[in-house]
PATOR-64124 format. One record per residue (C-alpha): x, y, z. Coordinates in pm, 1 decimal. Layout:
N
+----------+----------+----------+
:       px :       py :       pz :
+----------+----------+----------+
:        X :        Y :        Z :
...
+----------+----------+----------+
//
This chain:
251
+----------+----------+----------+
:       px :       py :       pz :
+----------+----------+----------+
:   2749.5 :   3703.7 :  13426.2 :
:   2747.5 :   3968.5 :  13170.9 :
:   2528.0 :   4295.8 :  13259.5 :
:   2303.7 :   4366.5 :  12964.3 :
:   2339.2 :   4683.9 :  12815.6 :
:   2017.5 :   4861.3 :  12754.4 :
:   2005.1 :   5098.5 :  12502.1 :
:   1811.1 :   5377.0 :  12420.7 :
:   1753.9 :   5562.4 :  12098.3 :
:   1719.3 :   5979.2 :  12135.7 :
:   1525.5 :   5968.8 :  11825.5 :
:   1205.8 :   5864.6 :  11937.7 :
:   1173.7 :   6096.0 :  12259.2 :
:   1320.0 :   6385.1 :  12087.0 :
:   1078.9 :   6292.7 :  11796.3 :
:    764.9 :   6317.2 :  12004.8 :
:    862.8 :   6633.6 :  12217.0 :
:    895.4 :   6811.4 :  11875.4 :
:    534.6 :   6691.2 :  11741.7 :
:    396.4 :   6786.5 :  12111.4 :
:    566.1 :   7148.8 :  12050.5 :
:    463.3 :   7222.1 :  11736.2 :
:     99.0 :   7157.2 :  11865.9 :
:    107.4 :   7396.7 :  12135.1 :
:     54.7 :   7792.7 :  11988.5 :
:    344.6 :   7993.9 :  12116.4 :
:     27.2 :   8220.4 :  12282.7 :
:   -266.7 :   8213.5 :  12301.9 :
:   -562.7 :   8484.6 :  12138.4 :
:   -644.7 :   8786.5 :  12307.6 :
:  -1041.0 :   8761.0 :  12409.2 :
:  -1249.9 :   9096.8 :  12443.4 :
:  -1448.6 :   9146.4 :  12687.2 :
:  -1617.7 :   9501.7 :  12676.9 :
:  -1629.8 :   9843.2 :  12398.8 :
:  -1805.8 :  10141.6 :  12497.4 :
:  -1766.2 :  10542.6 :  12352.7 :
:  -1839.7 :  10882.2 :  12500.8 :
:  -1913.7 :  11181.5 :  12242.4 :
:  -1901.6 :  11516.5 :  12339.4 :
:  -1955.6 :  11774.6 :  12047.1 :
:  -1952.3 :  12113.6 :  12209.7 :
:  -1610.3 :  12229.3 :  12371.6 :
:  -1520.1 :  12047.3 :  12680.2 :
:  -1188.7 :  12048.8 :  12843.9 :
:  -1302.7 :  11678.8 :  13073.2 :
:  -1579.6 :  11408.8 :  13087.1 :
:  -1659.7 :  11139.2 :  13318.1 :
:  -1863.4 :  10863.4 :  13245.4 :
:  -1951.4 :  10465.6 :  13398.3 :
:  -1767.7 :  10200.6 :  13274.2 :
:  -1758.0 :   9823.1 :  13345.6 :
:  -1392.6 :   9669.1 :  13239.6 :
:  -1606.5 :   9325.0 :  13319.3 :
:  -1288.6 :   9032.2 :  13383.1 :
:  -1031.3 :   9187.1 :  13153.6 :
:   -639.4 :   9226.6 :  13246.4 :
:   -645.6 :   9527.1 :  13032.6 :
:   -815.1 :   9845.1 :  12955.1 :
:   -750.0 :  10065.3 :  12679.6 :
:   -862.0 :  10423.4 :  12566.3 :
:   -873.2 :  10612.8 :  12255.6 :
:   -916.1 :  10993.9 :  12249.2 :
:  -1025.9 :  11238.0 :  11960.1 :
:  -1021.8 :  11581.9 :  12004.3 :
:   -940.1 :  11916.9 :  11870.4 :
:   -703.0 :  12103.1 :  12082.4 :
:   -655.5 :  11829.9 :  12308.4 :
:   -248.4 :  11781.3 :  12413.3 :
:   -206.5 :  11406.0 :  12470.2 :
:     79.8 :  11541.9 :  12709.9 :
:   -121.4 :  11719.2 :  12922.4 :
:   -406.7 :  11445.4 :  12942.3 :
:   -495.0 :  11277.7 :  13264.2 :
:   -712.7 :  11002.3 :  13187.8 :
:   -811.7 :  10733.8 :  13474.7 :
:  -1017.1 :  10420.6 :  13540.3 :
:  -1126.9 :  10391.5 :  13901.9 :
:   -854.6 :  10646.2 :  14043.7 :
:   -569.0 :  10456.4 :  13871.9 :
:   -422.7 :  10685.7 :  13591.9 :
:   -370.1 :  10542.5 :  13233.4 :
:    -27.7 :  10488.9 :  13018.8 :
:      3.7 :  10684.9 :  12671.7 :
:    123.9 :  10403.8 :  12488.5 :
:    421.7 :  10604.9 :  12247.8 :
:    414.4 :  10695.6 :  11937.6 :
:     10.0 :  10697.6 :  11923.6 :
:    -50.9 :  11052.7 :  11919.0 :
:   -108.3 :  11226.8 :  11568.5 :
:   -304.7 :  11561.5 :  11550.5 :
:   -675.5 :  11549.0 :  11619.8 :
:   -634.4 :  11152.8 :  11655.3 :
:   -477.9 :  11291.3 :  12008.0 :
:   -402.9 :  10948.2 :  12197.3 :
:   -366.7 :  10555.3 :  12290.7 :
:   -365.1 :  10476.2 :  12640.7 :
:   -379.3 :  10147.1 :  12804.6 :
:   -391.0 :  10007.1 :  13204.6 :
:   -262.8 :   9673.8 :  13313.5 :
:   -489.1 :   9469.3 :  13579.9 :
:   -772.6 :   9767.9 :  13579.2 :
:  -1054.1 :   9723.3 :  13842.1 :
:  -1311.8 :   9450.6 :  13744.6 :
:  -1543.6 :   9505.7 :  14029.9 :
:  -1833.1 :   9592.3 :  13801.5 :
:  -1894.8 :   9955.1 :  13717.2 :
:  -1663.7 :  10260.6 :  13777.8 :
:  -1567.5 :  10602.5 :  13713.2 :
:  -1366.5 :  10676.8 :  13353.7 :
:  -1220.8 :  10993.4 :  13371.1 :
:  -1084.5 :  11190.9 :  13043.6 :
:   -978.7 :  11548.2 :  13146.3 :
:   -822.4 :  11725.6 :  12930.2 :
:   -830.6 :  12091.7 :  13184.1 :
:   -450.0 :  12159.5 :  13097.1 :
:   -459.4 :  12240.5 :  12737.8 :
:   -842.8 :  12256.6 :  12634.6 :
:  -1067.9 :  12039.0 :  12383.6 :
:  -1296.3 :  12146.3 :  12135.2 :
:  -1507.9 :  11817.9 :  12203.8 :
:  -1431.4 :  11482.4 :  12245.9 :
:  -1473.3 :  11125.8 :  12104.3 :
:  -1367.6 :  10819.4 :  12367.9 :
:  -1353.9 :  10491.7 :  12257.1 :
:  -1305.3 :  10180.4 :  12509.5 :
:  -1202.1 :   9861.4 :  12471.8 :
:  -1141.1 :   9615.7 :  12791.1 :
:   -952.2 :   9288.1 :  12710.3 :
:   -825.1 :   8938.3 :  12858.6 :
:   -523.7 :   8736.7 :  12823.9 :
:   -304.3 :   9039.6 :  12756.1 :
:     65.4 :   9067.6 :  12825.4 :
:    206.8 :   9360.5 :  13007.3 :
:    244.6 :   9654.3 :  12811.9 :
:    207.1 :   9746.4 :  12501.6 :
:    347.0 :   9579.7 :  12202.2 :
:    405.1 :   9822.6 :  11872.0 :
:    263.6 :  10127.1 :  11782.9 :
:    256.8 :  10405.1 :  11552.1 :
:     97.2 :  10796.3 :  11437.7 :
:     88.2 :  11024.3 :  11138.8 :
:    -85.9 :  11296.8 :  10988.9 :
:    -90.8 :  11436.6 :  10637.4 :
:   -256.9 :  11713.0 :  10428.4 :
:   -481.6 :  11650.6 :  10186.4 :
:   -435.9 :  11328.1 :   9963.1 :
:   -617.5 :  11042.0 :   9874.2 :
:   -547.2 :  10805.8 :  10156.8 :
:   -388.2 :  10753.1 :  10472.2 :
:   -251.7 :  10440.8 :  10600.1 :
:     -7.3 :  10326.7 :  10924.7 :
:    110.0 :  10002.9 :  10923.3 :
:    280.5 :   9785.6 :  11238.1 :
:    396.7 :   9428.7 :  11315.7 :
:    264.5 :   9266.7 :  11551.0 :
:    565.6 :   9046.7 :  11766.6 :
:    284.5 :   8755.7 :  11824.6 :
:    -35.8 :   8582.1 :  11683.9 :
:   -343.9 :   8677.4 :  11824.2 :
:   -263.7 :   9008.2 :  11924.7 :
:   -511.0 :   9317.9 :  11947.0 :
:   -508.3 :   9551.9 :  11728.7 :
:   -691.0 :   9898.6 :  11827.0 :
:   -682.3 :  10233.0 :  11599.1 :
:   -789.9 :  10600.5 :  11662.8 :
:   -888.7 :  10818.3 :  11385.2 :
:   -997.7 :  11142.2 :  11298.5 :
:   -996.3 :  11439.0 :  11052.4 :
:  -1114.9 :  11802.3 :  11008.6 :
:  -1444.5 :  11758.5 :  10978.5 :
:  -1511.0 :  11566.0 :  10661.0 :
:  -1805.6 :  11350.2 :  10766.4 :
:  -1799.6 :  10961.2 :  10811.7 :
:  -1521.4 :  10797.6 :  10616.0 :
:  -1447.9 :  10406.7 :  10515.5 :
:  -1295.0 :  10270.2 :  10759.4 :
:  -1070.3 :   9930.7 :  10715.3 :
:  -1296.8 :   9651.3 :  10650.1 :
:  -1034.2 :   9448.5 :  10929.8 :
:  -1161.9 :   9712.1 :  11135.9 :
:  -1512.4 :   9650.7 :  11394.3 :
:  -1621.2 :  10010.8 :  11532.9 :
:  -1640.8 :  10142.5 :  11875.0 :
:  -1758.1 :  10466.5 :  11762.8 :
:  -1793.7 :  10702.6 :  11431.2 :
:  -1896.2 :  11057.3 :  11494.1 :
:  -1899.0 :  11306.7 :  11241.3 :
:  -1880.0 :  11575.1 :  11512.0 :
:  -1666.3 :  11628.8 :  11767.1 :
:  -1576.7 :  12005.1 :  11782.0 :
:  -1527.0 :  12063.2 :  11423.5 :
:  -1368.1 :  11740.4 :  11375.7 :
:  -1450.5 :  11391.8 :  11292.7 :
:  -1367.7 :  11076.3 :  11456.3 :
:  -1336.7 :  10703.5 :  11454.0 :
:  -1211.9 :  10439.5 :  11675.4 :
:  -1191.8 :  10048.8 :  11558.6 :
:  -1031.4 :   9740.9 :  11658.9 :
:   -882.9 :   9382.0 :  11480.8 :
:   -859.8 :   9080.7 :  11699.3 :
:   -684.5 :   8786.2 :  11671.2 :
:   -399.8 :   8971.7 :  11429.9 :
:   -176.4 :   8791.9 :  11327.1 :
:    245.5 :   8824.1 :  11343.2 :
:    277.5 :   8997.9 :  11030.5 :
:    290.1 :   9313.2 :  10931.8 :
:    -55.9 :   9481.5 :  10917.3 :
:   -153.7 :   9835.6 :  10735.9 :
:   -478.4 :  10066.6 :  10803.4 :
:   -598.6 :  10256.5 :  10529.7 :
:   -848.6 :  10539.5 :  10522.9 :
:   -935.0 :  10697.6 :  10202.0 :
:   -968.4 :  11025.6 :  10253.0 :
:  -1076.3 :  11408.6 :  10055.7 :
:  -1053.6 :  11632.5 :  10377.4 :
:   -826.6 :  11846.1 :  10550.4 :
:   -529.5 :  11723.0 :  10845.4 :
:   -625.1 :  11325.2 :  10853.6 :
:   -419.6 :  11176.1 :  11132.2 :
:   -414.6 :  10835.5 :  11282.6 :
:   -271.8 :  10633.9 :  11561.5 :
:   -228.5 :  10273.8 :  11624.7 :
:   -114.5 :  10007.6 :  11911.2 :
:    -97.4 :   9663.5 :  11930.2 :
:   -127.9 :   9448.3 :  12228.5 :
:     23.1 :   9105.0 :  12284.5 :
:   -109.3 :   8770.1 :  12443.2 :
:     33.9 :   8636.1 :  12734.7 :
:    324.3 :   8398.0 :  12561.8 :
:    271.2 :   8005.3 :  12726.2 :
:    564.5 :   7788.8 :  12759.6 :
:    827.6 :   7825.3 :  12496.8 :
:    822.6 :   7481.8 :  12274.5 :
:   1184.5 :   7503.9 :  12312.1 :
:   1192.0 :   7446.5 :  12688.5 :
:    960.1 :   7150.7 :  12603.4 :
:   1225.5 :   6976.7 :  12371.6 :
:   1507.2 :   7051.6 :  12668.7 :
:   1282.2 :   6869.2 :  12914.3 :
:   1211.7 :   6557.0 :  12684.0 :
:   1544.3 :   6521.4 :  12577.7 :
:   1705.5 :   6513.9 :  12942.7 :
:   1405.1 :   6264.3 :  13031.3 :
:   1580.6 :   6085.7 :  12713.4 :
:   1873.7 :   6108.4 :  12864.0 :
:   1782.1 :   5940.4 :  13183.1 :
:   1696.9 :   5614.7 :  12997.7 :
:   1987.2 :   5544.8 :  12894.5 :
:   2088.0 :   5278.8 :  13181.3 :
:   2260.7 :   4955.4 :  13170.0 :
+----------+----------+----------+
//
């Protein structure tokens, strides 16, 4: 007797793996948890203040200041010093820093200290967040005399990244910020300067441009964007379902 030969068409596996990919998101949204700002108008070379990162994977920091030397900075979240993410420091819009897996245990000390190279004032702005990757995605700074607007733009690698950016000027009162933009904090004083600090969630993977009009002296601006933890690449999915296709083929 003749064994039947069973066949089996790749088609119809390899057909359903793809639908089943394209419906899972290559990542998933960032979600924030927590904001919070500290102001400080008169001169101050540090501050401390209470902060609750809440269940974030994530903590980030903006500083304005003038005087302030992002190099010389030493800014920490429960005794665990900060990363200047690159590329985020611009003239009074001194700095961008960021910790991975921060201390979620409720409420603890935020430290900005600036002792090395002096601030006239300073403007923090926190943001805590969950479901970040490592690291820190893109970034950029610039400055400019006066004109009549100044923008940065980035490009975010994935969807449903967050966005955060730090701004400031010499001294020209509250300005429009980008309407993409929700505040942490506008102050039309710190030192002699003003400052603003804003953030976009759920960007998505194109590329994405700030704008602040502007009729005062030395704008500057800095921005970083964070990415979501990537989930399973669709292509591994289509490499599993097509060797499971594989294994049907049987006499």
């Amino acid at each position: 007797m003749k064994n039947k030969i069973f066949k089996s068409s790749l088609a119809g596996p390899l057909a359903a793996s793809l639908l089943l990919a394209a419906a899972i998101p290559a990542s998933a949204a960032i979600v924030l948890v927590n904001t919070g700002s500290q102001i400080i108008a008169t001169p101050t070379n540090s501050t401390t203040f209470s902060y609750d990162a809440g269940a974030a994977n994530k903590l980030i920091v903006t500083v304005g200041a003038e005087g302030g030397v992002a190099a010389s900075a030493v800014i920490s979240y429960n005794g665990v010093a900060l990363t200047l993410a690159p590329d985020t420091s611009s003239g009074r819009a001194v700095g961008i820093w960021y910790l991975d897996n921060p201390f979620t245990g409720g409420d603890a000390d935020l430290v900005v200290d600036f002792t090395a190279s002096g601030a006239n004032g300073l403007g923090v702005g926190v943001a805590s967040i969950s479901g970040a990757a490592l690291g820190v995605d893109v970034t950029a700074a610039g400055a400019a005399g006066n004109q009549e607007s100044i923008s940065q733009t980035v490009t975010p690698t994935l969807a449903g990244s967050f966005g955060i950016v730090n701004y400031a000027d010499n001294g020209g009162g509250a300005q429009t910020a980008p309407s993409a933009l929700t505040g942490i904090y506008g102050f039309s004083n710190i030192g002699s300067a003003f400052g603003y600090a804003g953030y976009e969630e759920n960007v998505a993977a194109t590329a994405q441009t700030y704008t602040f009009p502007i009729d005062v002296n030395s704008p500057a601006m800095g921005v970083a964007v964070f990415s979501p933890i990537p989930e399973p690449s669709s292509v591994a999915l289509i490499g599993l379902f097509g060797g499971l296709a594989l294994l049907r083929r049987r006499k």
